[in-house]
N, C-alpha and C positions, 0 to 999 in steps of 0.2 A: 247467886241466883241460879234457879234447875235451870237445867237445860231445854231443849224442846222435846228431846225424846232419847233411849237410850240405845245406844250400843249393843247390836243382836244377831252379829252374823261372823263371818266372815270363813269362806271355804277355798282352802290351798288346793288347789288342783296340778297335777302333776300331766305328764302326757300320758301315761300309760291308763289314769283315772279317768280323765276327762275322753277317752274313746268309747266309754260306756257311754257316753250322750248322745255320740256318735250311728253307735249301734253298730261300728264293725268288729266288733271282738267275738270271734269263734270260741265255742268250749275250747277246740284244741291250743288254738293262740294264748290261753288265760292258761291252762295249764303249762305250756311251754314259760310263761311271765313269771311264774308263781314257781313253779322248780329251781328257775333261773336265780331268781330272790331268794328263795332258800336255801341255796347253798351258793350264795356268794349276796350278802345283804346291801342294799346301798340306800344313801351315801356310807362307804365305809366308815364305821366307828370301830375302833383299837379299844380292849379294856386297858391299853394307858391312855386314852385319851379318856374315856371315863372316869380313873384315879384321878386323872389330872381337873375333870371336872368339880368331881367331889371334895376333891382338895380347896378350889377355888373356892362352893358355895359353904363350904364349912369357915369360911373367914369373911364371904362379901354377900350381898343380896344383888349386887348387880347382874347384867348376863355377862359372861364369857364371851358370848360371839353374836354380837347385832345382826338381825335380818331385818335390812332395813323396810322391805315391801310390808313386812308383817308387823312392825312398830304401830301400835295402838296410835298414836297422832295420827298418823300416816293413812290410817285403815279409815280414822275419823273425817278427817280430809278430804281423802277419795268417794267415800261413800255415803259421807252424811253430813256435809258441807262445814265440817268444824263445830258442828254443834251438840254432837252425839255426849251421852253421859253416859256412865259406868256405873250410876244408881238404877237397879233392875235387875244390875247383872248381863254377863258376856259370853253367848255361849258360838263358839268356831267348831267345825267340820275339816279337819283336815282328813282333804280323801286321797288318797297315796302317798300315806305317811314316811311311808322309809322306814329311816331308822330314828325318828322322832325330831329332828332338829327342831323346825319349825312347829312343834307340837310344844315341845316342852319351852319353847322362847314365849310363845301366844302364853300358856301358862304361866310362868315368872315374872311378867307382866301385869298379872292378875293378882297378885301375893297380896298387895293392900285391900282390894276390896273383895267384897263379900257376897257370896251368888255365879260369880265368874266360874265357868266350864269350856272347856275342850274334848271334845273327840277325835281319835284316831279311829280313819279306817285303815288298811291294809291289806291286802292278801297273802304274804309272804310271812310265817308263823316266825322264821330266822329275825325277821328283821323286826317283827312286835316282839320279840326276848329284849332285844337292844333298848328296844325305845323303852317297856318300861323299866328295866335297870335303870335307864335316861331320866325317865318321869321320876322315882322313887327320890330322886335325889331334891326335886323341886314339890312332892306332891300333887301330882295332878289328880283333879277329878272330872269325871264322861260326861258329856250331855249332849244331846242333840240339838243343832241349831235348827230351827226352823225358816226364816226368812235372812234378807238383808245381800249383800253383795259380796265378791269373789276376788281373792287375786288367782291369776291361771298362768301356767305355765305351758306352751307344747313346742316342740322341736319346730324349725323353719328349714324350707326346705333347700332357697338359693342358699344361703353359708353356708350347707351340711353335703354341698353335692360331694364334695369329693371324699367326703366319709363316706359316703355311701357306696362311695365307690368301693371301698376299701372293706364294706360289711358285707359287701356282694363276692369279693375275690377271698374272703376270708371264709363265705360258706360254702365255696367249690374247696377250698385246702382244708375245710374241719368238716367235710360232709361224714358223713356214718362215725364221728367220733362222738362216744358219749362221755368222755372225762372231760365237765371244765377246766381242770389243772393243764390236762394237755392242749388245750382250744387256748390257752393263755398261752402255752409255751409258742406255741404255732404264732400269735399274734405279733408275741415281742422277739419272735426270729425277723418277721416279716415287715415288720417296724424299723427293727436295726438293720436290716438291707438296702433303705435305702440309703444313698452316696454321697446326700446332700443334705439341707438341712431345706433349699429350696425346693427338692423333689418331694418331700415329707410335707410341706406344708400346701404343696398342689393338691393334695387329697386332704388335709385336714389342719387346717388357718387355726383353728382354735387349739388343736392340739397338738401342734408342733413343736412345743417346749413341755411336753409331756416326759417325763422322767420314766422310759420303759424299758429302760437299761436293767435297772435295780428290782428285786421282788420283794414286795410287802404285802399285808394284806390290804394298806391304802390303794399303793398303785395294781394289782390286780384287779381290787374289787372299782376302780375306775374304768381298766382296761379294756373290761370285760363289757363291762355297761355301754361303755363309746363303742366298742367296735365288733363286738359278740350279742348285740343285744337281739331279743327272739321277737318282738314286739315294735321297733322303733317305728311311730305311725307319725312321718314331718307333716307341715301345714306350709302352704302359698299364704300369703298375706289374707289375698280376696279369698281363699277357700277358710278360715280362720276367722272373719269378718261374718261370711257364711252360714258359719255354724252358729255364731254366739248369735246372731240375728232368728235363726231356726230356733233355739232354746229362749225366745224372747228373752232375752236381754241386753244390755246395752253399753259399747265399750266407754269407758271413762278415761281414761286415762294410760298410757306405757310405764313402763319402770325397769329396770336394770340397768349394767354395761353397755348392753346393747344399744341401746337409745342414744349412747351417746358418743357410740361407736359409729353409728348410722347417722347423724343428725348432717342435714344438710346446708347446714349452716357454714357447714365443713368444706364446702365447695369452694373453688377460688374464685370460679368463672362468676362473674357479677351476672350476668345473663342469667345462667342456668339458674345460680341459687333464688332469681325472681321466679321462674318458672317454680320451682317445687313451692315456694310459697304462697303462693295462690293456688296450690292445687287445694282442695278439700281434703279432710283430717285423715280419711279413709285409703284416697287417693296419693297423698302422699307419703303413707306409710309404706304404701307395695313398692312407689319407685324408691324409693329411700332403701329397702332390703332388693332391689334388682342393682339401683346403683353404685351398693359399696358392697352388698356379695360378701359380706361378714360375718350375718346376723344369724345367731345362733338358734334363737327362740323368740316364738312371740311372747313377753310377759306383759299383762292386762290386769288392770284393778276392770270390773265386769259389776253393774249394778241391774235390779229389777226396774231402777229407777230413771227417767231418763234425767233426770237432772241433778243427781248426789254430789258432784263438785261447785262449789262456788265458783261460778263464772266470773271470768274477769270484762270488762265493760266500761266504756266513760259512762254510760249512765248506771253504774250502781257503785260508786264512788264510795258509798258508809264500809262497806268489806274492809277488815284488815290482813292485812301480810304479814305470816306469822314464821319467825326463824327456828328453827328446829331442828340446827347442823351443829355439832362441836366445832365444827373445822371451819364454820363461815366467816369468823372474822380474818381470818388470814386470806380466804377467798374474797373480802371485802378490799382488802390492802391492796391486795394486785389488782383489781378493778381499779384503784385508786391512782397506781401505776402507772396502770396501761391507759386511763382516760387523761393523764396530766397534762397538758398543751393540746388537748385539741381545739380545734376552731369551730366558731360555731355555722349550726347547720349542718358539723360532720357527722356521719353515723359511721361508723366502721368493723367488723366481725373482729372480734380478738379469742385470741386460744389462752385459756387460762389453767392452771397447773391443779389439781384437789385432791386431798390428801383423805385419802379412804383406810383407816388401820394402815398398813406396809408400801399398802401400793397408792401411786397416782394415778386419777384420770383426768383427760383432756374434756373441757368441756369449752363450747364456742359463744359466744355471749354477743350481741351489737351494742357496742359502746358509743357514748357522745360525752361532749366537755361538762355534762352534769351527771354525770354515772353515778361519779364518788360523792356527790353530796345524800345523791336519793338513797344510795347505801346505807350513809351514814341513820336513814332517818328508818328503815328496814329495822324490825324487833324492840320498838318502843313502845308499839300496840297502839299505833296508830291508824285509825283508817286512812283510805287513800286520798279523800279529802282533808282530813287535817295534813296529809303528807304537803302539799300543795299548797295550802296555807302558809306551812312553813316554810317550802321552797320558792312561794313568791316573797317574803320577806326578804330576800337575795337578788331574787333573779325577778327582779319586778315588771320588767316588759315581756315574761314568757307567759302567755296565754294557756288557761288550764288543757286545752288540745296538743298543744305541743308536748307540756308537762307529760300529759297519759302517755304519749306515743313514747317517750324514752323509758318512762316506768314501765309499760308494756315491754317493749324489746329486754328491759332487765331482769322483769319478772317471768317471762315465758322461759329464760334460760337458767336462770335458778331453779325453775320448777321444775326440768326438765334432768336436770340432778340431784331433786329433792333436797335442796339448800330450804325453799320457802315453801309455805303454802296461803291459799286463803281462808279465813274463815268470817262468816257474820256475825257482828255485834250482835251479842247476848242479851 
């Protein structure tokens, strides 16, 4: 069956891109951004990491390396309630492309159908050599998006204080130097100075397992970006909210590490973590980055629309819960686990393990004695009224209110790791 309409947007915004919105960006700042990128391109790409790309796509049609915010379900999801189609064709805007990652993934993506475009903008000529070296290997072809919805990226600015600290003491020690080779050497003298591994991460949580021992072109052109950068403009939660409200538009939803680094679920204090849940969506994001003082960035799916997610609700019950994790059944086990003997009427926060490629992340879920069943009934393509159905065949004195309220607490924390999403019946 068509869909109801198709798939027509979607623009990566970086920080340095999205300060044109803004309107603070000087000629001089743009050409300090744009030097800076040019001779030192980011994210770093190695022509071995290139061979090694080429090697790959000359044997597989899959990607190399998932981004998961930019995964076409995911884009669908967020911005066009699961219903979006690929008949029409897909044209994306990435504006501060880089060095094409997420240019050429939005692209690869597209390979089965027919009409699908990507733009790269850029300002940095160093780093559009890369990207299409990047593209040629997938064929990409240009096109302008016209409308539809955003994932955005911009720096935040509680997690970052103490870099900033460290971009402030670094342009009193690199003042009148114009060799970036030597503003790197200066960096990773002044990195390796400190005594501790805790006195490093006072100034920079996120990058204190940063390898600035060694030189490469990866960890320079990192080094450089984090702690040399000529442009770095963070955002306050409320001032981020701000903006995207001044450019009529409307936030949907979070996404990355962050999120789940920050989620206040995390809290231990029963007290407090009622407080942040009852704050409003807006509201709770700012205490949530004051209270763990982590968070690197704000990442946001951003629609024209106010309503492009499927809301979750007892009264719109027909929606289904759609899984679209490799790694969820193993994150279904340990729900199964961790809810085994409880009693009923318990709810409880549980820390669960998820396996992202190499790394784990912690995500917090509120569990009760029917966790593991309603799992089991998660990616059958059921709406959440047949879900119910089925789970009063079981649990035949649970009233459909109670039902929602455990399925809610399971599904807000899958969502919230992009294990699930929703979408409506076709």
């Amino acid at each position: 069956m068509k869909q109801e309409h198709a798939l027509a947007v979607g623009v990566y915004l970086f920080a340095n891109a999205l300060t044109f919105l803004n309107g603070s960006l000087q000629s001089q700042k743009i050409n300090a951004v744009s030097e800076m990128y040019n001779d030192i391109p980011y994210p770093p790409i190695t022509d071995e990491y290139i061979e090694a790309e080429r090697a790959h796509y000359s044997q597989s049609s899959t990607p190399l390396r998932l981004v998961r915010p930019l995964m076409l379900q995911t884009i669908n999801s967020k911005l066009f309630q699961g219903l979006g189609s690929l008949e029409g064709g897909f044209s994306g805007l990435v504006a501060g492309g880089g060095t094409g990652t997420a240019t050429c993934f939005l692209a690869e993506q597209l390979g089965n159908f027919d009409g699908g475009k990507v733009t790269y903008l850029d300002f940095s000529k160093a780093s559009l050599k890369i990207a299409e070296k990047r593209a040629q290997i997938r064929i990409l072809s240009d096109s302008l998006a016209d409308n539809g919805g955003m994932t955005v990226m911009v720096y935040a600015k509680s997690g970052r204080t103490g870099l900033y600290q460290l971009q402030d003491m670094l342009k009193i020690i690199n003042d009148n130097i114009t060799n970036r080779q030597q503003e790197i050497e200066n960096t990773r003298k002044l990195l390796n100075s400190f005594t501790s591994p805790v006195r490093a991460a006072r100034f920079d949580r996120v990058g204190k397992d940063f390898p600035v021992r060694k030189s490469s072109p990866e960890v320079d052109g990192e080094l450089y970006d984090r702690y040399c950068h000529k442009q770095d403009k963070p955002f306050t939660t409320s001032e981020f909210f701000k903006m995207v409200k001044g450019a009529g538009l409307y936030t949907v939803d979070r996404f990355g590490t962050n999120r789940l680094e920050s989620d206040y679920l995390s809290i231990k204090d029963d007290h407090v973590r009622k407080i942040f849940s009852e704050l409003e969506k807006e509201n709770r994001a700012e205490a949530e980055e004051l209270f763990f003082g982590v968070q690197n960035e704000h990442s946001y799916f951003l629609s024209k629309k106010e309503n492009s997610q499927v809301p979750i609700s007892e009264k719109n019950l027909d929606v289904i819960p759609v899984v679209f994790d490799a790694e969820a059944e193993s994150l279904f086990e340990q729900i199964g686990v961790k809810s085994r003997g409880m009693r009923d009427g318990e709810r409880t926060v549980a820390k669960i393990q998820l396996k992202r490629g190499n790394k784990l992340q912690s995500i917090h879920l509120i569990l009760s004695k029917y966790s593991a069943f309603i799992t089991q009934l998660f990616g059958e393509n059921l709406s959440i009224k047949e879900m119910y159905q089925q789970f009063q065949e079981r649990f035949e004195t649970v009233k459909l209110k109670e039902f929602f309220l455990h399925f809610e607490d399971l599904y807000n924390g899958l969502s919230k790791a992009e294990v699930v999403y929703l979408k409506k019946p076709s």
